[in-house]
HTML snippet that shows the backbone in 3Dmol.js (N, CA, C, O; Angstrom):
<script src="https://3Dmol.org/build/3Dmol-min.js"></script>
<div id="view" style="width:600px;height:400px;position:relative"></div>
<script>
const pdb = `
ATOM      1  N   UNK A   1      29.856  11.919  66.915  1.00  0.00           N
ATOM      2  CA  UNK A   1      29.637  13.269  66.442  1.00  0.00           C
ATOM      3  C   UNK A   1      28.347  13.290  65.630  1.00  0.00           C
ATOM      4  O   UNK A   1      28.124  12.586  64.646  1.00  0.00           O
ATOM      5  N   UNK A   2      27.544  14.172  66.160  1.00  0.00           N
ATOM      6  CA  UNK A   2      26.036  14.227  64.925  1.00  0.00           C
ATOM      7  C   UNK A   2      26.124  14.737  63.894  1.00  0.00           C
ATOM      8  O   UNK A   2      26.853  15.728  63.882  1.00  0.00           O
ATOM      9  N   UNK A   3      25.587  14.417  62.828  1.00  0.00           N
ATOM     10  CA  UNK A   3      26.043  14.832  61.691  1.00  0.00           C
ATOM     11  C   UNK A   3      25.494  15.970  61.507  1.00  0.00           C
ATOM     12  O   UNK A   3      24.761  16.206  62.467  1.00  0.00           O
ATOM     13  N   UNK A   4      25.483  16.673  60.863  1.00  0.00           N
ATOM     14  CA  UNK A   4      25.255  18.613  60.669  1.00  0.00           C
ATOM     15  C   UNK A   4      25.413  18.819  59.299  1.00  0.00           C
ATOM     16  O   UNK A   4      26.345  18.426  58.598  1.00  0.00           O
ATOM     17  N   UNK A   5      24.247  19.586  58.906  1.00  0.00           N
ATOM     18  CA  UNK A   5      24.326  20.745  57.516  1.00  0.00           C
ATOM     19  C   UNK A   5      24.992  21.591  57.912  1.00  0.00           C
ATOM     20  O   UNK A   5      25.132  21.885  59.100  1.00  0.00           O
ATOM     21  N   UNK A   6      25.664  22.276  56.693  1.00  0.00           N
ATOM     22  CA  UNK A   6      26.027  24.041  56.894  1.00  0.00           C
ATOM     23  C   UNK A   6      25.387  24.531  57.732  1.00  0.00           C
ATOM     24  O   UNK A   6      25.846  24.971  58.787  1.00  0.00           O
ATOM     25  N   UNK A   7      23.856  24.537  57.297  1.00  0.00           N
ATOM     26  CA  UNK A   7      22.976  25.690  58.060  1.00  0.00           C
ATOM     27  C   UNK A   7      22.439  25.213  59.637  1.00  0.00           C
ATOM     28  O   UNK A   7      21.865  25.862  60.512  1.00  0.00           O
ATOM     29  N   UNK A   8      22.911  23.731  59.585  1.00  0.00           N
ATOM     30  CA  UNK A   8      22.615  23.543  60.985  1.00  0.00           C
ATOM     31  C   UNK A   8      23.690  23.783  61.910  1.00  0.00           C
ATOM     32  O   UNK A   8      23.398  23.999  63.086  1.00  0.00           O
ATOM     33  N   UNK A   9      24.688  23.777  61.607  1.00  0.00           N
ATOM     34  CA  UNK A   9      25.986  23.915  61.979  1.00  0.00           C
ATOM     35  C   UNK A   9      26.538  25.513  62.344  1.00  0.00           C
ATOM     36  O   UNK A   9      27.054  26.091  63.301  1.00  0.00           O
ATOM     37  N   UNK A  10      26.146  25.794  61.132  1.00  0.00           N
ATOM     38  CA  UNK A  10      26.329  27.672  61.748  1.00  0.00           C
ATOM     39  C   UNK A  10      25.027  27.640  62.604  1.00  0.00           C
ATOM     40  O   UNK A  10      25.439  27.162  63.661  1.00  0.00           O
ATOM     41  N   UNK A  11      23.610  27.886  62.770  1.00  0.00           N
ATOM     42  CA  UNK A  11      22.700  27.411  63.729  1.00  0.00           C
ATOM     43  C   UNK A  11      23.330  27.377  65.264  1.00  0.00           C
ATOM     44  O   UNK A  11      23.293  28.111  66.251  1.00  0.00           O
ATOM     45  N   UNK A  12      23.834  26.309  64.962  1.00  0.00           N
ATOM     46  CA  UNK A  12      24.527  25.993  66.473  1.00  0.00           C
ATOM     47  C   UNK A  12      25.952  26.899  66.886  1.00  0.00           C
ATOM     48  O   UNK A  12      26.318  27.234  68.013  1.00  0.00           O
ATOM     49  N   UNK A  13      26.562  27.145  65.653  1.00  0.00           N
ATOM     50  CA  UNK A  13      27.551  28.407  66.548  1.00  0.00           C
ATOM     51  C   UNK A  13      26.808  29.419  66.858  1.00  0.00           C
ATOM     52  O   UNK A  13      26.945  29.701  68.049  1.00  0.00           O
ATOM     53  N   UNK A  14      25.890  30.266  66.167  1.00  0.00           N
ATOM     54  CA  UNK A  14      25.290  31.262  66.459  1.00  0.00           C
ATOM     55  C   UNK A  14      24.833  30.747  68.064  1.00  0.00           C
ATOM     56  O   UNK A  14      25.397  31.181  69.068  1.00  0.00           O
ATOM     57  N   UNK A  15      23.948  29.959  68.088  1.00  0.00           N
ATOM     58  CA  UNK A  15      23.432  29.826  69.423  1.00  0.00           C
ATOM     59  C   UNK A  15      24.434  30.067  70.720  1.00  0.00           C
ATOM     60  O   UNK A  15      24.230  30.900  71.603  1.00  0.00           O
ATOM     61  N   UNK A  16      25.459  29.240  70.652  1.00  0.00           N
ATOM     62  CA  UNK A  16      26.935  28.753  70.563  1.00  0.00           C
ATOM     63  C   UNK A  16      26.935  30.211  71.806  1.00  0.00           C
ATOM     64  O   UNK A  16      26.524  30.606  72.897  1.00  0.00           O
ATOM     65  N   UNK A  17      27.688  30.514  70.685  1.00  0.00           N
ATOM     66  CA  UNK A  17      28.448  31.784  70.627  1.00  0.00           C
ATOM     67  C   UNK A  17      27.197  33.403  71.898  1.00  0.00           C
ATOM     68  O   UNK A  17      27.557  34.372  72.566  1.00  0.00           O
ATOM     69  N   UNK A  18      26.053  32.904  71.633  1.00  0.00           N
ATOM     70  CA  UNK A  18      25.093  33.659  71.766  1.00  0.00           C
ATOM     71  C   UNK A  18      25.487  33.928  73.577  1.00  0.00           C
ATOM     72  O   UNK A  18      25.876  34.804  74.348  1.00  0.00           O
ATOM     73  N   UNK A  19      24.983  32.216  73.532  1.00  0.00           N
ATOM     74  CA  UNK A  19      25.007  31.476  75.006  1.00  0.00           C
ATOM     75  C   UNK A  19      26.589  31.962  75.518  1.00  0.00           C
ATOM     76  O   UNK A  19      26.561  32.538  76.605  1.00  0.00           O
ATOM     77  N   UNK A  20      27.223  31.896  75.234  1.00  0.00           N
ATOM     78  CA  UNK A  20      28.527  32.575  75.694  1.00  0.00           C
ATOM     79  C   UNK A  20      28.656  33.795  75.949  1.00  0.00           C
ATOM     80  O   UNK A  20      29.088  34.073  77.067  1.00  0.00           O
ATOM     81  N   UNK A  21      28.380  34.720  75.162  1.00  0.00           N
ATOM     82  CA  UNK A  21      27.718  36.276  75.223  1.00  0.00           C
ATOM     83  C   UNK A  21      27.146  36.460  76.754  1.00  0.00           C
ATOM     84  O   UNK A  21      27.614  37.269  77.555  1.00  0.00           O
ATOM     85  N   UNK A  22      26.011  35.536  77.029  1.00  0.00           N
ATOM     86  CA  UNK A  22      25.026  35.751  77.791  1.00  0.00           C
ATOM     87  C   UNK A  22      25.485  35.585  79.578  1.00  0.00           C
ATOM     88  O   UNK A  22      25.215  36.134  80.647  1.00  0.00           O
ATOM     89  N   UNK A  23      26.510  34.232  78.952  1.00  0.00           N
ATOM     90  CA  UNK A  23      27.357  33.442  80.302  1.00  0.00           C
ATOM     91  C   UNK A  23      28.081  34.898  80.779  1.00  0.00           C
ATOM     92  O   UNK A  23      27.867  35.241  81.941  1.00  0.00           O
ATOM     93  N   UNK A  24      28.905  35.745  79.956  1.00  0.00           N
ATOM     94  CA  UNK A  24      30.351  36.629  80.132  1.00  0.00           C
ATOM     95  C   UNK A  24      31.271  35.735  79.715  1.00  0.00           C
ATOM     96  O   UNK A  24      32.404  36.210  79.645  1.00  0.00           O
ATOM     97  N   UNK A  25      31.144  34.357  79.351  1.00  0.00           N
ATOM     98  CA  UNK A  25      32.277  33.671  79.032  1.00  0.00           C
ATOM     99  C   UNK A  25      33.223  34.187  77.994  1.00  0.00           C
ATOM    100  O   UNK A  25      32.724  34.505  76.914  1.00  0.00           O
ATOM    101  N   UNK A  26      34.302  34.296  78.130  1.00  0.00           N
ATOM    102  CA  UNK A  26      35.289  34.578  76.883  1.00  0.00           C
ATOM    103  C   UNK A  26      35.793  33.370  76.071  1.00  0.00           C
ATOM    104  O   UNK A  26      36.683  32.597  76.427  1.00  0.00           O
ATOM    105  N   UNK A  27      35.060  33.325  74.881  1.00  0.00           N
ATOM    106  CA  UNK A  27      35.805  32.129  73.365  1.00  0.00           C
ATOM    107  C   UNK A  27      37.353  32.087  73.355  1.00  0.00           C
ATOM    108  O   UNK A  27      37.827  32.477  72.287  1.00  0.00           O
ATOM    109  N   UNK A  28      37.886  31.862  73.909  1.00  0.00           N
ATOM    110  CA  UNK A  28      39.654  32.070  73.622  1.00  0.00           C
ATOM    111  C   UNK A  28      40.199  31.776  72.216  1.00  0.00           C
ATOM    112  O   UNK A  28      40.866  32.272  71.307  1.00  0.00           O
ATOM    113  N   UNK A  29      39.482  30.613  72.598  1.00  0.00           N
ATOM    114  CA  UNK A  29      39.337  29.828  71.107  1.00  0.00           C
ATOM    115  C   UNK A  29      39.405  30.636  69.482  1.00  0.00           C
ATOM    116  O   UNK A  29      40.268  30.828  68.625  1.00  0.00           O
ATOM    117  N   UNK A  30      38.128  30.912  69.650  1.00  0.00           N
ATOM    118  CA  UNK A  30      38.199  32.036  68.642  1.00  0.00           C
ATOM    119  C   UNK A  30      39.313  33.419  68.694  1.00  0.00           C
ATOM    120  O   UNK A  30      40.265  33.533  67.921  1.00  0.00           O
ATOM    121  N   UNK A  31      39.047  34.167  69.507  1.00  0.00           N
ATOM    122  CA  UNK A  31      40.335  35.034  69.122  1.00  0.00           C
ATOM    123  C   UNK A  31      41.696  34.792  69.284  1.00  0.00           C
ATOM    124  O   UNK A  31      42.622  35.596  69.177  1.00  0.00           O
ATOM    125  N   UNK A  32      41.746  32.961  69.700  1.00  0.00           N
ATOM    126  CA  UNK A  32      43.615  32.511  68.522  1.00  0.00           C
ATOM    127  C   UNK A  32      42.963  32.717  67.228  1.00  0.00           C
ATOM    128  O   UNK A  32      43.515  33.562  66.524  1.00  0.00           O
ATOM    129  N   UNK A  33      42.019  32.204  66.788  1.00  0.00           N
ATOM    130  CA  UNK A  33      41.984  31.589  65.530  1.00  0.00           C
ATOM    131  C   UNK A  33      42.127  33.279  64.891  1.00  0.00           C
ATOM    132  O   UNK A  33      42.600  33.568  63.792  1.00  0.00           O
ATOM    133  N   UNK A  34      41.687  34.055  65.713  1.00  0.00           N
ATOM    134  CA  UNK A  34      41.181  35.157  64.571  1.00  0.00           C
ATOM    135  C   UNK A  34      42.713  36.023  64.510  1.00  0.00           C
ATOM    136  O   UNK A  34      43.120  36.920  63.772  1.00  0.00           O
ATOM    137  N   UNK A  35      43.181  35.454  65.395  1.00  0.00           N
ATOM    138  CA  UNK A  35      44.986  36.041  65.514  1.00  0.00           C
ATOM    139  C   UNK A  35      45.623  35.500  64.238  1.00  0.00           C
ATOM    140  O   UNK A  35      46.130  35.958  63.213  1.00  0.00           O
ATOM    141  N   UNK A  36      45.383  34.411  64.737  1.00  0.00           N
ATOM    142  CA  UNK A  36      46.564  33.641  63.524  1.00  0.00           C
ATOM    143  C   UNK A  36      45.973  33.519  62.039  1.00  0.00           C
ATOM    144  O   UNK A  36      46.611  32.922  61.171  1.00  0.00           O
ATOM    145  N   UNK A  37      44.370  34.277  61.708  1.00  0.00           N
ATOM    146  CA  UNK A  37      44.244  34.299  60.345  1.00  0.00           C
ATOM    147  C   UNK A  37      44.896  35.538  60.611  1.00  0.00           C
ATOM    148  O   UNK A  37      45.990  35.373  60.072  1.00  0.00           O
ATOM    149  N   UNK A  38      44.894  36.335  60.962  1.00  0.00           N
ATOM    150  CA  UNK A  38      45.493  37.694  60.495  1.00  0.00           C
ATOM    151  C   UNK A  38      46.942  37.601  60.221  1.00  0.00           C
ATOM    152  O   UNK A  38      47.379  37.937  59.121  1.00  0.00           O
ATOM    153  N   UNK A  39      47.778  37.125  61.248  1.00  0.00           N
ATOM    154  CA  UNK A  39      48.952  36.968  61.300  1.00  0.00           C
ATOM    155  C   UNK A  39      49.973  36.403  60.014  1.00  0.00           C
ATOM    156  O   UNK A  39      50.420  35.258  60.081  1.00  0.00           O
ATOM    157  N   UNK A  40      50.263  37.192  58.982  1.00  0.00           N
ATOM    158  CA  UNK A  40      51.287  36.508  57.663  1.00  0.00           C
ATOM    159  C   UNK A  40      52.559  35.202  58.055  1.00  0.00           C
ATOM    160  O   UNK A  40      53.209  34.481  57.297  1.00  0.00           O
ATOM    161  N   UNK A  41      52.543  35.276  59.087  1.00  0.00           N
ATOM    162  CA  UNK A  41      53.851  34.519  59.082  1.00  0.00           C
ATOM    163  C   UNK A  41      52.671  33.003  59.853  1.00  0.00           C
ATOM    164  O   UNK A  41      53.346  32.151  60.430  1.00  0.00           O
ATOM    165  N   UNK A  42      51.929  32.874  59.851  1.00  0.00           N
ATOM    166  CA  UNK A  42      51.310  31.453  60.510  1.00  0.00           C
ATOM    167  C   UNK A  42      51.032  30.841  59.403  1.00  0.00           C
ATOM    168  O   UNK A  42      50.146  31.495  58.852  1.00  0.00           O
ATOM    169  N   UNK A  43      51.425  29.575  58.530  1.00  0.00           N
ATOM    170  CA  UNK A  43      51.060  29.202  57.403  1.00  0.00           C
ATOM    171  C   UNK A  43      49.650  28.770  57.631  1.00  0.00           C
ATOM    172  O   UNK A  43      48.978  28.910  58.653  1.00  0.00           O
ATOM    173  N   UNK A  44      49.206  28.023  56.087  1.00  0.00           N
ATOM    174  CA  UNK A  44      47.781  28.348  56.462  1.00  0.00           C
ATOM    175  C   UNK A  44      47.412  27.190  56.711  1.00  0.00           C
ATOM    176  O   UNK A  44      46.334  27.090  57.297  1.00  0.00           O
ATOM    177  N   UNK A  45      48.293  25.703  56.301  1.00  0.00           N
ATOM    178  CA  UNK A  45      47.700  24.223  57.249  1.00  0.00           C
ATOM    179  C   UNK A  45      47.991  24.844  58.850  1.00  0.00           C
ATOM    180  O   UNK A  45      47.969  23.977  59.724  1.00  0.00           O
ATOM    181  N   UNK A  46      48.143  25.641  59.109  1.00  0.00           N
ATOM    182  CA  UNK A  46      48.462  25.748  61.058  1.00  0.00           C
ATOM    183  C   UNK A  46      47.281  26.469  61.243  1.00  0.00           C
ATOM    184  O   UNK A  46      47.064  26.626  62.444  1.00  0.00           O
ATOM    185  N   UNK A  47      46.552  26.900  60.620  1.00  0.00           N
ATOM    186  CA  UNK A  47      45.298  27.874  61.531  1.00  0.00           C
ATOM    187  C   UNK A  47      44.044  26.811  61.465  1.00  0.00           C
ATOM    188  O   UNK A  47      43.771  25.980  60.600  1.00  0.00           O
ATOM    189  N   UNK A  48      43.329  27.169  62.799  1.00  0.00           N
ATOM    190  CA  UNK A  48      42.580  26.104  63.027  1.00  0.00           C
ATOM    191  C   UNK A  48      41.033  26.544  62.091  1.00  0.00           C
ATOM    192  O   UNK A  48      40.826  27.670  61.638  1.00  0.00           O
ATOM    193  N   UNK A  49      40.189  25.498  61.975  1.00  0.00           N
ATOM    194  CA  UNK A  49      39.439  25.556  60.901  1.00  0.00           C
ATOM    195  C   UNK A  49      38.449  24.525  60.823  1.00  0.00           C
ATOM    196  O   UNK A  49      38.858  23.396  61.096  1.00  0.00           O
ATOM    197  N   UNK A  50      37.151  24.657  60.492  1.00  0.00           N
ATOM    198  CA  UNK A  50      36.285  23.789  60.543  1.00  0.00           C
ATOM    199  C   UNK A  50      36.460  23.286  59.332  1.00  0.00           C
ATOM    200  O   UNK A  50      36.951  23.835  58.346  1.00  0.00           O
ATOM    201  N   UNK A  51      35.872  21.811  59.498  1.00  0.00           N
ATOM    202  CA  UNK A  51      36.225  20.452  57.911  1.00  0.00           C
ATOM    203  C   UNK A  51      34.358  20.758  57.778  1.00  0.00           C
ATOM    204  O   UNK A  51      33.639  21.257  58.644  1.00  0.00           O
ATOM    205  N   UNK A  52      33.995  20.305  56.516  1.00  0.00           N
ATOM    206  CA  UNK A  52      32.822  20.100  56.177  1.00  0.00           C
ATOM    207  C   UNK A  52      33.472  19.372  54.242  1.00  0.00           C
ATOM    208  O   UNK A  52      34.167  19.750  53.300  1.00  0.00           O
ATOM    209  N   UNK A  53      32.568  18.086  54.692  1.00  0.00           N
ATOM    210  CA  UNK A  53      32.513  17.211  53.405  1.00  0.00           C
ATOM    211  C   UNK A  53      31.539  16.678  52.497  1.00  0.00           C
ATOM    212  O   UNK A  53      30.688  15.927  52.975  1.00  0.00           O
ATOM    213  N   UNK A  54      31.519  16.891  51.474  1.00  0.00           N
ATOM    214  CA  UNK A  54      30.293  16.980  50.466  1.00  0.00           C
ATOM    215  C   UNK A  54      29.569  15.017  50.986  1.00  0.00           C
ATOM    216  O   UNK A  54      30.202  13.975  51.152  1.00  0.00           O
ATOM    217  N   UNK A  55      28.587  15.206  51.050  1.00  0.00           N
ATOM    218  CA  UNK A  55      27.754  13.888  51.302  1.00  0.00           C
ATOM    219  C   UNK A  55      26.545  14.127  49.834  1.00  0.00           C
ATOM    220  O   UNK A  55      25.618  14.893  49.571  1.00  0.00           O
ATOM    221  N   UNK A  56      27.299  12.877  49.118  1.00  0.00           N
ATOM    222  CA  UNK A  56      26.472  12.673  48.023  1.00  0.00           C
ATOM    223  C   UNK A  56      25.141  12.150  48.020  1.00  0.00           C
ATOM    224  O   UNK A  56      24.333  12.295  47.104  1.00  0.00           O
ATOM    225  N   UNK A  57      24.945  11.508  49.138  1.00  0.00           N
ATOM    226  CA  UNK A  57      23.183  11.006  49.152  1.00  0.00           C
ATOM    227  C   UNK A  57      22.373  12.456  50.023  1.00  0.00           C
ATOM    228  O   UNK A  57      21.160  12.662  49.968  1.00  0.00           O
ATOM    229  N   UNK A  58      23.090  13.089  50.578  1.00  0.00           N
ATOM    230  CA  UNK A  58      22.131  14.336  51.052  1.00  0.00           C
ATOM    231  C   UNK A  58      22.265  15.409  49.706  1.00  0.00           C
ATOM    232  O   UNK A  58      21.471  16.284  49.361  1.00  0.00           O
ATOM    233  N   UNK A  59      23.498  15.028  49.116  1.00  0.00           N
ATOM    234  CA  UNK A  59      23.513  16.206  48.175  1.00  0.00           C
ATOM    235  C   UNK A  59      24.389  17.847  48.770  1.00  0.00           C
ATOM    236  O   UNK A  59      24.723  18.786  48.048  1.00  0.00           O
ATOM    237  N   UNK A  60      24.560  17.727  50.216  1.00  0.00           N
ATOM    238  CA  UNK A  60      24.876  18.887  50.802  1.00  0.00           C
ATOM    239  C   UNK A  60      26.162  19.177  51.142  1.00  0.00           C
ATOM    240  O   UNK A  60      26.846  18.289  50.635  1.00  0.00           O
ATOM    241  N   UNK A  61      26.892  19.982  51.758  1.00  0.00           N
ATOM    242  CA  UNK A  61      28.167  19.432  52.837  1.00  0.00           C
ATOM    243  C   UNK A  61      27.706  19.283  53.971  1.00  0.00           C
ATOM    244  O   UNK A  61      26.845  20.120  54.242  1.00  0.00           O
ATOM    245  N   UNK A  62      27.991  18.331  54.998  1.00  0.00           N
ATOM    246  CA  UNK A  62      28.515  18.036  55.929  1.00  0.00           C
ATOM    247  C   UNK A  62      29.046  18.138  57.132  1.00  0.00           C
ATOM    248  O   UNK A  62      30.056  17.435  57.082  1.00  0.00           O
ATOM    249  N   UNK A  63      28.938  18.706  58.424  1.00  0.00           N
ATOM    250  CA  UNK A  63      29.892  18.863  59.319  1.00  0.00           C
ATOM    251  C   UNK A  63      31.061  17.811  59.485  1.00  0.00           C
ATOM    252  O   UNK A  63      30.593  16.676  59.581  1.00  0.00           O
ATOM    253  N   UNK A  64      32.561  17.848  59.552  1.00  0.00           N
ATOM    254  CA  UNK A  64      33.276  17.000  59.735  1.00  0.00           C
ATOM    255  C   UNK A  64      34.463  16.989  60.427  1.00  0.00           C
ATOM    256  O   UNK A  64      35.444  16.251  60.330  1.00  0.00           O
ATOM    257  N   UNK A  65      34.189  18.041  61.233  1.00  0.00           N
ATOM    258  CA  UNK A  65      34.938  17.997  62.473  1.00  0.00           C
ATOM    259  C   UNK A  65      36.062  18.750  62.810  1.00  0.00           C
ATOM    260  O   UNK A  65      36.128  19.347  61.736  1.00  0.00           O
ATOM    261  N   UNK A  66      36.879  19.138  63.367  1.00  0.00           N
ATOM    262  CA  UNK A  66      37.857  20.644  63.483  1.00  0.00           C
ATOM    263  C   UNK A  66      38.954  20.211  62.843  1.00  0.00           C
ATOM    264  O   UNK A  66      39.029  19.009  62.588  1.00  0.00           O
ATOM    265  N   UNK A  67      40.177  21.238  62.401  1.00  0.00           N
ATOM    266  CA  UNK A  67      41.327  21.319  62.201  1.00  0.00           C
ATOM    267  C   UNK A  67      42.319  21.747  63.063  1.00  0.00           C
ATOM    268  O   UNK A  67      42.225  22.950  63.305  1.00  0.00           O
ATOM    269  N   UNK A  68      43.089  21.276  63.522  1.00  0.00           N
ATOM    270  CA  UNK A  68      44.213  22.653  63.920  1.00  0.00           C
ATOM    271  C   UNK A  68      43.325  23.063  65.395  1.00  0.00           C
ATOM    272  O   UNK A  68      43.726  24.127  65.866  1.00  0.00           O
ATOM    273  N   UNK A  69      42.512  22.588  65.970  1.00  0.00           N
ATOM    274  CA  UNK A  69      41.721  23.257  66.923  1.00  0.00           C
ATOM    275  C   UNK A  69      41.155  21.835  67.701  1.00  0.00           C
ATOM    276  O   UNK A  69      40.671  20.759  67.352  1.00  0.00           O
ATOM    277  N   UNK A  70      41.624  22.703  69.315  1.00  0.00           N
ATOM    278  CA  UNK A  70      41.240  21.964  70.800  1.00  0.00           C
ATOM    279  C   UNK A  70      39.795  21.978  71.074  1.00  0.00           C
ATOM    280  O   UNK A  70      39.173  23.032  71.201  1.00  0.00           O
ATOM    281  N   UNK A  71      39.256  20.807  71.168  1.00  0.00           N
ATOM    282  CA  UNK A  71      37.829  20.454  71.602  1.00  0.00           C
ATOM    283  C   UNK A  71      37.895  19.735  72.752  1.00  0.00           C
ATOM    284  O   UNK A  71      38.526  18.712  73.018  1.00  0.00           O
ATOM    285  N   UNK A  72      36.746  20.783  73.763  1.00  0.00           N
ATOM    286  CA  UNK A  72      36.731  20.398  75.398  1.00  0.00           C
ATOM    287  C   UNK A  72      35.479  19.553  75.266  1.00  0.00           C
ATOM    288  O   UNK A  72      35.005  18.994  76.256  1.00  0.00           O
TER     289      UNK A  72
END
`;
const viewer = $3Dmol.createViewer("view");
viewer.addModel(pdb, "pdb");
viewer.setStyle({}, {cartoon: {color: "spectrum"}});
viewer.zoomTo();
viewer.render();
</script>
């Protein structure tokens, strides 16, 4: 996995996400996730979620990999 800033990391969803737009592809992905934040009864370790961890020699956070969420 390459390691990623915040800002490189959103960067790449934007693109991401862009390129999907462009395909017609539909994110499924995302609208579970955006279901089950809405949803009161899904606790909140069950909704899927990006990790990012403070790295003390960059000083920054981190990309660190998904929660709760299927990677193809």
């Amino acid at each position: 996995m390459k390691k990623m800033t915040w800002d490189e990391w959103k960067e790449h969803e934007l693109a991401k996400r862009q390129q999907y737009k462009e395909m017609g592809v539909i994110d499924f992905e995302t609208i579970r996730a955006e279901k089950m934040w809405a949803d009161p009864n899904v606790k909140d370790e069950d909704v899927p979620a990006v990790k990012f961890e403070y790295d003390k020699e960059r000083g920054e956070f981190m990309f660190a990999g998904y929660i709760n969420q299927v990677e193809h």
